[in-house]
N, C-alpha and C positions, 0 to 999 in steps of 0.2 A: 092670541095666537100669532106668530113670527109670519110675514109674510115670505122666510125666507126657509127653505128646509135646507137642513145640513147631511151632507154625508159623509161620513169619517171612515177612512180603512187605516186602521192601524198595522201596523206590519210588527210583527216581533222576532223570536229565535224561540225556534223546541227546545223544550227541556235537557231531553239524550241524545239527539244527534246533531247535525250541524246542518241544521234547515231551519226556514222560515215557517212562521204563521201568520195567519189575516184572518181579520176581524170586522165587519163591516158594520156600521151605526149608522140609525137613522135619527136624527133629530136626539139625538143621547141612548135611542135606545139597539140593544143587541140584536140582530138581524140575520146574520150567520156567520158563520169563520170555517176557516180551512186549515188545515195539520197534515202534518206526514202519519201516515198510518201504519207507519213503524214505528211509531212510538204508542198504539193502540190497534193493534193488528185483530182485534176484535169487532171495531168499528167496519172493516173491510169485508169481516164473514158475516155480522149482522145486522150491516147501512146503517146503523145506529148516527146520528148526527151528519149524518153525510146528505150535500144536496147538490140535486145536478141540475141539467136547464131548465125541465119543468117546473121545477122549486125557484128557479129563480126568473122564470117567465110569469110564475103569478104572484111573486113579488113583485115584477117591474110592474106587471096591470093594476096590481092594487096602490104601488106606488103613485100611478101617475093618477088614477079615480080619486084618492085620496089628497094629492098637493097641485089639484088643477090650479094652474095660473099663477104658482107660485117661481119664484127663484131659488135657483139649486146652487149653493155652495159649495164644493168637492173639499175635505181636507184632506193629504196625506199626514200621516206619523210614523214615528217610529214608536214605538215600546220604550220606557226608559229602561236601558240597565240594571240588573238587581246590584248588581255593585253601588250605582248613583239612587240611589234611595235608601 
C-alpha cells in the first residue's frame, strides 16, 4: 500500500447543455460527481445520486480514519474531448 493517497477531480462538459461535471477519485477509485440537473431533472425530485454536506462530511471522517499519516496528492483534469479519442 502507497504511502501516498491520491485525489483526482476530473472536470468535464454535460452531454445537452453547456455546463460542467466533476468527478472526484480516491486512490483510482469513484467517490462522487456532480451534473446539471437539467440534464436529469429526475435526480432533483428523487436525490437519486445527489450528495450534499452530510455525505461529504462522512466521507472526509472516514477519509482521514482511513489514510492517517499519509500524503495527499490533489490532481486536477480535464475530461478528454470525445473528438481527441
Amino acid at each position: 500500500m502507497s504511502d501516498v493517497v491520491e485525489v483526482k477531480v476530473v472536470t468535464g462538459k454535460a452531454r445537452y447543455v453547456d455546463a460542467r461535471t466533476e468527478t472526484l477519485y480516491i486512490d483510482g477509485q469513484k467517490w462522487m460527481s456532480a451534473a446539471p440537473l437539467c440534464e436529469c431533472p429526475e435526480d432533483a425530485i428523487l436525490e437519486r445520486d445527489l450528495l450534499g454536506p452530510s455525505d461529504f462530511a462522512s466521507l472526509l471522517k472516514s477519509f482521514l480514519k482511513e489514510h492517517r499519516g499519509k500524503k495527499v496528492r490533489f490532481l486536477y483534469e480535464d475530461e478528454p474531448d470525445e473528438e481527441e479519442e
